[in-house]
DRENTORLO-712318 format. One record per residue (C-alpha): residue in one letter; y, z, x. Coordinates in steps of 0.001 Angstrom, whole numbers, plus 500000, padded with zeros to 6 digits. Layout:
<bafis>
BAFI   type        v        w        u
BAFI      A        Y        Z        X
...
</bafis>
This chain:
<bafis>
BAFI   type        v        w        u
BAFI      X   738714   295116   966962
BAFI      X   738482   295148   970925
BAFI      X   740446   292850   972798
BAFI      X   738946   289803   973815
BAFI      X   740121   286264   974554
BAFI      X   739747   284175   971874
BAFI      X   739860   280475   972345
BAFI      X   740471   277937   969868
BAFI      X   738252   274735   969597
BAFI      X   741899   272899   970070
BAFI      X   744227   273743   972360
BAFI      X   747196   275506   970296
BAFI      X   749861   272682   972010
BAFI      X   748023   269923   969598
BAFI      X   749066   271471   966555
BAFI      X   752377   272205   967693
BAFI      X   752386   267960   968360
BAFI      X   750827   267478   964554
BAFI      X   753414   269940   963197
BAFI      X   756319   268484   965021
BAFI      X   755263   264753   964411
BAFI      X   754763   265444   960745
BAFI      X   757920   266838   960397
BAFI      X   759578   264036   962297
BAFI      X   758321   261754   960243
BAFI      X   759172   263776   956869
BAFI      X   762947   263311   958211
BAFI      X   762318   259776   958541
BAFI      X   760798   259544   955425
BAFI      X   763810   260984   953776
BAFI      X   766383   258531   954268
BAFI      X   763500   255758   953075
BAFI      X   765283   253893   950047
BAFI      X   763312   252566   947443
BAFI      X   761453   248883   947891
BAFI      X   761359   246352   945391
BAFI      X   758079   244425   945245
BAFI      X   757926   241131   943991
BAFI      X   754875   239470   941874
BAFI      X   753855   236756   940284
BAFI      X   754556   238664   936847
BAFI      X   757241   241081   937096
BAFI      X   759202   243027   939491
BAFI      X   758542   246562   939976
BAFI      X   760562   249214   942073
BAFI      X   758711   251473   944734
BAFI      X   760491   254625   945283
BAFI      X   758663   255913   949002
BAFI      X   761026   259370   948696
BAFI      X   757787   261643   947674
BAFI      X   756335   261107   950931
BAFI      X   758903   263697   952441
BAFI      X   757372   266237   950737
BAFI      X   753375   265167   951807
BAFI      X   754505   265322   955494
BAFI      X   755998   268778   955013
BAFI      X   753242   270281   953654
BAFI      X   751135   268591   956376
BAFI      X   753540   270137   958746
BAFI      X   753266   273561   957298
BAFI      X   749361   272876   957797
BAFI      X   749058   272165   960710
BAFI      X   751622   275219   962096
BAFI      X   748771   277754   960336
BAFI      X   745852   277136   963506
BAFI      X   749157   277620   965971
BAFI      X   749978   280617   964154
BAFI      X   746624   282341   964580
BAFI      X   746334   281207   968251
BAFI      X   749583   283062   968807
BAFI      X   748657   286526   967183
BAFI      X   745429   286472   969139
BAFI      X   747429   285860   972498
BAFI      X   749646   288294   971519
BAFI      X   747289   290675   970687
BAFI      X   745245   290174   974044
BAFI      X   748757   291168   976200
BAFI      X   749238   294079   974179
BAFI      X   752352   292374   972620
BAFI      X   751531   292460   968875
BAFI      X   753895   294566   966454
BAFI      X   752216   296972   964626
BAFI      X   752871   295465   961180
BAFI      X   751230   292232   962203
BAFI      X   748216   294027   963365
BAFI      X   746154   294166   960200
BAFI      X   745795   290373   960737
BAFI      X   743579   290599   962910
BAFI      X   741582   294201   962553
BAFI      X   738228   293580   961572
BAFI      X   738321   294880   957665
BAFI      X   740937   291993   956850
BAFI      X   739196   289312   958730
BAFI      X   735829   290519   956548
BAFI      X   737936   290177   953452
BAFI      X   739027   287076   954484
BAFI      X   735907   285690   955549
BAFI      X   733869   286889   952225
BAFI      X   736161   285611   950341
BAFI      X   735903   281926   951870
BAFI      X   732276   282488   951264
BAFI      X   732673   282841   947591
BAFI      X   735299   280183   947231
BAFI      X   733265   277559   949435
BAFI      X   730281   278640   946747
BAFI      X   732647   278366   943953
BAFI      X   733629   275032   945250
BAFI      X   730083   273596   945371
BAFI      X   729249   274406   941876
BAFI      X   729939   272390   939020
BAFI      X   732787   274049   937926
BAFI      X   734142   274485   941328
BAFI      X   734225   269993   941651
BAFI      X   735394   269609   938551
BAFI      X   738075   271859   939117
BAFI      X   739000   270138   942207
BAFI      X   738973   266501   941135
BAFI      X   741101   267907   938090
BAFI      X   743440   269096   940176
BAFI      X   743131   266073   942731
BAFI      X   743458   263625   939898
BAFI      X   746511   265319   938210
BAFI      X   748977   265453   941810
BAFI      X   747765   261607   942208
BAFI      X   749094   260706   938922
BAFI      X   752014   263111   940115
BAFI      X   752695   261160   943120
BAFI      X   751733   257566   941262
BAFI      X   754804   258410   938696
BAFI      X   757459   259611   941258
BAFI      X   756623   256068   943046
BAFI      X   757670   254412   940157
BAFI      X   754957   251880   941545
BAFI      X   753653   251481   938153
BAFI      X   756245   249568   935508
BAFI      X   755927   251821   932635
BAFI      X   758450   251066   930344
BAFI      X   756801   247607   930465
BAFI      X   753034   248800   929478
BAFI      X   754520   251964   927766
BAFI      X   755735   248996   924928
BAFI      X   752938   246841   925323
BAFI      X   750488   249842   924350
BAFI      X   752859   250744   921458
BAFI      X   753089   247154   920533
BAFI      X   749160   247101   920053
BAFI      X   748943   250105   918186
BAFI      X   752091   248687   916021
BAFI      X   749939   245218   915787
BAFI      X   747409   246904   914146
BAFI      X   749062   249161   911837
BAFI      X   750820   246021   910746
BAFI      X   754773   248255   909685
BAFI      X   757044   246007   908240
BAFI      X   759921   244213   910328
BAFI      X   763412   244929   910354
BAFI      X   765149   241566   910974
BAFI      X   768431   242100   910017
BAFI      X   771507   243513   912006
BAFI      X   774163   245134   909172
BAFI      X   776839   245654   911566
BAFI      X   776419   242771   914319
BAFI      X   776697   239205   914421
BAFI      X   775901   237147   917262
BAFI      X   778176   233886   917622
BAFI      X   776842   230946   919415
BAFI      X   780650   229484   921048
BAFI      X   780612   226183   923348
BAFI      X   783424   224393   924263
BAFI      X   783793   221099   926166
BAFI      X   787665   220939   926495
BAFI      X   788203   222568   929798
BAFI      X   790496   225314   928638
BAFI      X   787890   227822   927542
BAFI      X   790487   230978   926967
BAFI      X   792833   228535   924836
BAFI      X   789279   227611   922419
BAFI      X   788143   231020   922382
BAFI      X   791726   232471   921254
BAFI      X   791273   229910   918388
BAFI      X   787973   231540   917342
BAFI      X   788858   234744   917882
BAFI      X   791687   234163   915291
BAFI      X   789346   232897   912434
BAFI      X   787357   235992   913195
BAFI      X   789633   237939   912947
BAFI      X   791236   236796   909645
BAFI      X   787194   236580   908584
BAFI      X   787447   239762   908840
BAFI      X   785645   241224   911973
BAFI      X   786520   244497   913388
BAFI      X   785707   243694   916932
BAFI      X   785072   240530   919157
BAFI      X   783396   240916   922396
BAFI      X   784088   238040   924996
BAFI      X   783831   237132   928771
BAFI      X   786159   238197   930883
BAFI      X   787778   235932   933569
BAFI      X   785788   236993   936223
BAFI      X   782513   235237   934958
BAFI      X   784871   232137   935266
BAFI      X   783943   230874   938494
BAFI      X   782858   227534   938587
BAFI      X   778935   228163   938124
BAFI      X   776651   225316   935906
BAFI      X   777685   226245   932408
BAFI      X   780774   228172   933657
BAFI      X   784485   226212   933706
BAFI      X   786647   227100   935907
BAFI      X   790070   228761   935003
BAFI      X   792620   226906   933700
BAFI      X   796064   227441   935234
BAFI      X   797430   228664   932739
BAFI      X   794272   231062   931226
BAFI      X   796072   233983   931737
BAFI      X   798641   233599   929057
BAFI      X   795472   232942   926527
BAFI      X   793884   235698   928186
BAFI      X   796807   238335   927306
BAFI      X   797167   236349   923555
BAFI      X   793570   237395   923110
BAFI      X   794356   241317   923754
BAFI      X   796604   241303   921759
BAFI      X   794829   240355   918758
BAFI      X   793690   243579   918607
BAFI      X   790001   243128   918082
BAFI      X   789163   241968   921739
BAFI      X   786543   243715   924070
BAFI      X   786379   241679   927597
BAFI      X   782628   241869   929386
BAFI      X   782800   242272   933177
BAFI      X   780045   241761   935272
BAFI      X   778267   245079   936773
BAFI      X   780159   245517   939605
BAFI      X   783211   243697   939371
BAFI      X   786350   244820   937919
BAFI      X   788143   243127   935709
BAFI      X   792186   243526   936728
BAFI      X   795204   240946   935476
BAFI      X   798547   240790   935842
BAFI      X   801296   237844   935128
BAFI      X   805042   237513   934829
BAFI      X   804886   240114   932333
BAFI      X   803071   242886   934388
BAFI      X   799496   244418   933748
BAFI      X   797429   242985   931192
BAFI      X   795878   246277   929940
BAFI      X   793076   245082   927899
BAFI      X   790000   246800   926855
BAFI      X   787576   245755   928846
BAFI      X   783462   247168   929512
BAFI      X   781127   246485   932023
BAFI      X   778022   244928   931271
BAFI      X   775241   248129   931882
BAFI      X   771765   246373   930961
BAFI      X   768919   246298   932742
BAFI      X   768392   242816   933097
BAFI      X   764807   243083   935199
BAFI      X   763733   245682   932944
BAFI      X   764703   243424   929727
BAFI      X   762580   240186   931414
BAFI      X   760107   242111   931774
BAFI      X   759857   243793   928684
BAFI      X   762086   242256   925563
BAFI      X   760944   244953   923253
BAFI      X   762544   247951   924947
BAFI      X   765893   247452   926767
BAFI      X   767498   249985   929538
BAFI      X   771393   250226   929819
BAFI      X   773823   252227   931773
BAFI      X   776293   253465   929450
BAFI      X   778467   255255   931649
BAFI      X   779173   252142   933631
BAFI      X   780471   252110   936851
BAFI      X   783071   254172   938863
BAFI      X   784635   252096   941826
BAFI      X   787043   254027   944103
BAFI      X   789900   252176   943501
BAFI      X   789929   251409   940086
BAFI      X   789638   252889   936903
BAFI      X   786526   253902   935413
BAFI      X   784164   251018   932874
BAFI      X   782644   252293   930294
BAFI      X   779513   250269   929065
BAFI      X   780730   247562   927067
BAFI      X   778263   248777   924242
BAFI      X   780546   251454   923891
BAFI      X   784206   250174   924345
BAFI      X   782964   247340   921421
BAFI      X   782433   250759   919450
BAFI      X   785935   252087   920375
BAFI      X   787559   249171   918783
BAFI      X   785041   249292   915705
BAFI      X   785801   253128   914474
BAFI      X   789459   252852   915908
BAFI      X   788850   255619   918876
BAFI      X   791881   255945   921269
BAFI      X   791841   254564   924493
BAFI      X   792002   257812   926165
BAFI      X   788522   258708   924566
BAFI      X   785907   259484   927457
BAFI      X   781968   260115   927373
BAFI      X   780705   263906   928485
BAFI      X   776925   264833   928955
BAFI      X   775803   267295   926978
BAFI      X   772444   267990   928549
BAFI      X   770309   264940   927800
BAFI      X   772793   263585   925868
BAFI      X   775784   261615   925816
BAFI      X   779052   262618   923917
BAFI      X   781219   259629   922296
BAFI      X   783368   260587   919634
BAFI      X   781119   260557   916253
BAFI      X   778087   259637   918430
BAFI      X   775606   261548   920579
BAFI      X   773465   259274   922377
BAFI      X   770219   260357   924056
BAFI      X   770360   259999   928182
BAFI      X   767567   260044   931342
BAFI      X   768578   262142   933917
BAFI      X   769292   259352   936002
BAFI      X   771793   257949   933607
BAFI      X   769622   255222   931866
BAFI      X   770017   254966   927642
BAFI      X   766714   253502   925931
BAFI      X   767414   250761   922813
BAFI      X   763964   249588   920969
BAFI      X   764095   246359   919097
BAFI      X   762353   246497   915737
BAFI      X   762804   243061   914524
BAFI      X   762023   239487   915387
BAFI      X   764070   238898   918974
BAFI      X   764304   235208   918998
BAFI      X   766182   235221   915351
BAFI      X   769550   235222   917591
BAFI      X   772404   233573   916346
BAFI      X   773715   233613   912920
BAFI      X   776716   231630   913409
BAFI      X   777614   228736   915549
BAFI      X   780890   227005   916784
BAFI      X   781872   224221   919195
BAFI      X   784232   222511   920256
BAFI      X   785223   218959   922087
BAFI      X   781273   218308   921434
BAFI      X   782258   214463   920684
BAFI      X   784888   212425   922686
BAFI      X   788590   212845   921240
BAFI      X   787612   215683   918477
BAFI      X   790139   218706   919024
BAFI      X   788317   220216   916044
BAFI      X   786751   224016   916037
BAFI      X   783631   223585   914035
BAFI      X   781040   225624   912533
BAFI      X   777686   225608   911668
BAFI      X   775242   228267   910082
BAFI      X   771538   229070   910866
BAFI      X   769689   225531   910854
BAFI      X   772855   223623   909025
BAFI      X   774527   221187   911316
BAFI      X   778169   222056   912219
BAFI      X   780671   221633   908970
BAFI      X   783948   219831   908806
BAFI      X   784554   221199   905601
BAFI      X   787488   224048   906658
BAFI      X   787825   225837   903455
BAFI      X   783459   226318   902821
BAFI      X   783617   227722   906579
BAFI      X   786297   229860   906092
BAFI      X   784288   232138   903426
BAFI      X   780818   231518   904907
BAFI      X   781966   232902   908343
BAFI      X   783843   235524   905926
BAFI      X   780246   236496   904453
BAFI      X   778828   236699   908189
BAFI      X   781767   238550   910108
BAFI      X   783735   240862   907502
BAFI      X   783706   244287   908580
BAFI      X   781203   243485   912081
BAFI      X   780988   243624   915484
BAFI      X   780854   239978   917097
BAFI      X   779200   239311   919955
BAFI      X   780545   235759   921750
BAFI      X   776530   234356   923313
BAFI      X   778148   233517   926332
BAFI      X   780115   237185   926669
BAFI      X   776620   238347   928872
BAFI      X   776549   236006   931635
BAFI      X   773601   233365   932902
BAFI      X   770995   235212   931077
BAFI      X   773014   235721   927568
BAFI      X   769845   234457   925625
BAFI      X   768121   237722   925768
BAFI      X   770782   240001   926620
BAFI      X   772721   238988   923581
BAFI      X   769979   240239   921493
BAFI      X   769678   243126   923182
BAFI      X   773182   244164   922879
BAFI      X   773567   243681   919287
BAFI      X   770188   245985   918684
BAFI      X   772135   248667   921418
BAFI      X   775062   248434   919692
BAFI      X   773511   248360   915882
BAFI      X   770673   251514   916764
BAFI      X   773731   253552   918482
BAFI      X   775537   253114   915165
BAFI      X   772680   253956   912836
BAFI      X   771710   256948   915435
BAFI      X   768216   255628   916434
BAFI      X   768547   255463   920185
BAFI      X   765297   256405   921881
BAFI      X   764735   259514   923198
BAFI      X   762855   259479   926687
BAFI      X   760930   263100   927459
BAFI      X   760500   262219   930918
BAFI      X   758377   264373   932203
BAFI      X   756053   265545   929212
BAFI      X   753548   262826   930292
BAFI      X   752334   264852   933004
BAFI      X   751535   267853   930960
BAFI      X   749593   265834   928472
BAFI      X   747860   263795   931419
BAFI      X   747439   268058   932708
BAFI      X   745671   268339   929539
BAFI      X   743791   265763   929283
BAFI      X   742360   265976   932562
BAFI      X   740877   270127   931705
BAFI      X   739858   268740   928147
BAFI      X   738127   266169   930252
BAFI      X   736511   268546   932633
BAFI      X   735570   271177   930100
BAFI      X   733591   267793   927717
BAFI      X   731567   267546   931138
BAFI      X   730801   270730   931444
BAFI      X   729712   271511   928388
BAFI      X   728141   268240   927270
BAFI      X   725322   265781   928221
BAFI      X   726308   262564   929903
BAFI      X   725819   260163   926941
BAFI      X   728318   262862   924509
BAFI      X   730641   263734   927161
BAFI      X   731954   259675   927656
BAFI      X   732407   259010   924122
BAFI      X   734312   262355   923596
BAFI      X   736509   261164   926720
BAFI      X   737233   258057   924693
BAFI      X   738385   259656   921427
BAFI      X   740450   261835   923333
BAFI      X   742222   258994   925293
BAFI      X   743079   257274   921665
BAFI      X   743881   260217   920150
BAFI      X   746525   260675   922907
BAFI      X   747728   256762   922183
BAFI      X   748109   257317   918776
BAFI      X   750016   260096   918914
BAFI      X   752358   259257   921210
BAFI      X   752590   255838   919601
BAFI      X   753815   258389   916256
BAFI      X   756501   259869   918127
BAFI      X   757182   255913   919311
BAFI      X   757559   254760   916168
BAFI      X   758415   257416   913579
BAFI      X   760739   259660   915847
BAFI      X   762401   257278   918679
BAFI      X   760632   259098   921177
BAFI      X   759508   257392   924166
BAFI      X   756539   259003   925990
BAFI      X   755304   257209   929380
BAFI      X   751604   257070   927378
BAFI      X   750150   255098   930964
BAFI      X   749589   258396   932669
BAFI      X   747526   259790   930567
BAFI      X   745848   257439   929354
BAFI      X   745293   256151   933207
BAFI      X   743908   260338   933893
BAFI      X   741421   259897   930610
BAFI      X   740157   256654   932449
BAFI      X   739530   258653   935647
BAFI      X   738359   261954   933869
BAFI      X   735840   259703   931546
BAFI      X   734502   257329   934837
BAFI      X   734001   260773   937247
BAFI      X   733787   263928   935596
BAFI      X   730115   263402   934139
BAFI      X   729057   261782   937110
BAFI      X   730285   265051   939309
BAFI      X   728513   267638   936466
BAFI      X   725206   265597   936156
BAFI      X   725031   265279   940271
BAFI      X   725978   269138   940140
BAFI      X   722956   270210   937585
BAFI      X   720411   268134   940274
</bafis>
């Protein structure tokens, strides 16, 4: 090739700007932390991280016309290593350019565009999922649900090893009333009793404040044996009186509680809990509940054993991020099965029960074996154990708790969605290229709820939870393009 001056129809410094801005702004972009957006329906969770990797690869782009300019300068001073010299000799540059010819041809035909939008479509849905734009677990149920709606399986109301307790007091010594219930549990029969801990006890509507002398009720109730304390995500739970340290077992509360308003079907938790710096480790209090049912020692810890976690008898399926998946089969507004109150009328000291729709009994000894027939051998979950929003995350803790028992956790595959939504997407391109317009769209549309009732069989017959939006949302895209693209092609 003889030497000539070859000048680009951009000055070289303007891609060294794009490449240098790009990857200025991919540094930016790296430290963005993920934005909650706020609608009139739900709350969903924008994760802007993926656009570090878009403005590298626009930086490594835009560095390839600077990287030409500079051989060819080299080249024209004579300055060019021999090994780079190929690059520019006119057999390679033929190659190169005949081979651009029949890719730009291949590109134009009509398996060239479908190709293309396939592979457009698929890193859209790509980028659409690591946003986390979309809430999934939310439609991912509410697709399921349909599919369940229809196929009409029967309902699983009950809860073998869980009772939920409905306890208000009106005395103004909540600890003292709640040791007094724990105790009739307890000779009832239960095995474990979760309740509040202090810190929830700070003067909010519906929340008394602690009584000066709470703490000795608070150590009574450890040492009943059968107490589990709830502290709030976050805080930690520490007491100590004239007698030192109360160590009591104590969990934190784990649950997703935007994920569960937004979707009461399919609850999120945190079992691991939290890890402050100075403090010991909480567990989930799904988990320290199940330490006082099967008698594990206190010393007992979780492990992750790839996507699972590790507690004693119990191997619980994990996300990578941490996040346990609980689906509730049965009727979620069937809450309490038990009832008690106290101080409800002016000068009555009296702990009273009630039962389902009865009214609240004065009769001691017909309480003492109904709440024996409700409690003997369970896990009891105190409504008010969970906080301001206790109504639904009391029933999801008892279905966490009662699927973790019976092993039916669900199993997430986090990332399989995108190889069926890969699939669908060729299946899609391959009906449009080998079918007419008017066969190709209703193939497209068996193929989309073939994919929803499959995945809705792993849902529902395997506990395995399969983010069924993505491809659906590709088989929309394939079906309204591809036999647009291979009709306009064939013209």
């Amino acid at each position: 090739m003889d030497k000539k001056s070859s000048s680009a129809p951009h000055s070289p410094a303007w891609y060294l700007i794009f490449a240098l801005l790009f990857a200025l702004i991919a540094i930016v972009a790296s430290r963005l932390t993920p934005v909650e957006y706020a609608s009139a329906f739900f709350k969903t969770r924008i994760d802007l991280r993926w656009i570090f990797w878009v403005f590298i690869l626009l930086s490594a782009l835009s560095t390839l016309p600077l990287f030409k300019a500079i051989l060819l300068a080299l080249h024209d001073r004579d300055q060019l290593p021999p090994i780079l010299r190929f690059l520019i000799e006119d057999p390679f540059v033929s190659r190169v350019q005949r081979t651009r010819g029949i890719v730009g041809v291949w590109i134009y035909s009509r398996l060239g565009r479908l190709v293309l939008v396939c592979i457009t479509t698929f890193i859209v849905i790509s980028f659409l999922w690591r946003s986390s734009a979309i809430p999934d677990d939310k439609l991912d149920s509410f697709l399921y649900g349909l599919v369940e709606a229809f196929a009409k399986p029967p309902l699983s109301h009950g809860l073998s090893d869980v009772t939920q307790v409905h306890f208000m007091t009106y005395s103004g010594n909540y600890f003292r009333d709640c040791l007094e219930l724990v105790r009739d549990l307890r000779s009832a029969g239960a095995k474990a009793v979760l309740v509040r801990s202090p810190n929830f006890a700070d003067g909010r509507v519906g929340r008394p404040s602690v009584a000066s002398d709470a703490w000795k009720y608070v150590r009574k109730l450890d040492e009943t044996g059968v107490v589990v304390f709830a502290s709030e995500y976050g805080l930690i739970f520490r007491v100590a009186d004239a007698q030192g340290e109360i160590k009591s077992s104590k969990g934190a509360l784990g649950l997703d509680e935007r994920s569960l308003d937004e979707n009461i079907r399919l609850s999120r938790i945190r079992l691991t809990g939290i890890q402050n710096r100075y403090s010991e480790p909480l567990l989930d209090v799904a988990l320290e509940v199940l330490r006082k049912y099967r008698d594990y020692p206190r010393d007992l810890s979780v492990r992750q054993e790839g996507g699972e976690l590790v507690f004693g008898d119990y191997r619980i399926p994990v996300t990578k991020d941490g996040y346990s998946y609980s689906r509730d089969r049965g009727t979620w507004w069937k809450s309490y099965e038990v009832f008690a109150c106290k101080g409800l009328m002016q000068h009555d000291d009296t702990l009273r029960y009630g039962f389902g729709d009865d009214r609240l009994d004065e009769r001691r000894s017909k309480t003492t074996a109904e709440l024996a027939s409700r409690v003997k051998g369970k896990i009891v979950l105190l409504s008010d154990s969970f906080g301001p929003t206790s109504f639904y995350s009391s029933r999801a803790y008892a279905v966490i708790i009662q699927n973790i028992l019976e092993k039916k956790m669900v199993r997430k595959w986090e990332s399989f969605h995108l190889w069926i939504s890969l699939v669908c997407l060729m299946l899609g391109a391959f009906i449009a290229y080998r079918f007419r317009f008017l066969i190709a769209i209703p193939l497209m549309f068996f193929l989309g709820l073939f994919v929803l009732l499959f995945c809705a069989y792993l849902y529902n017959s395997h506990n395995i939870l399969v983010d069924v939006f993505y491809p659906l949302l590709s088989t929309a895209i394939a079906m309204a393009t591809f036999p647009f693209i291979a009709m306009r092609s064939e013209d």
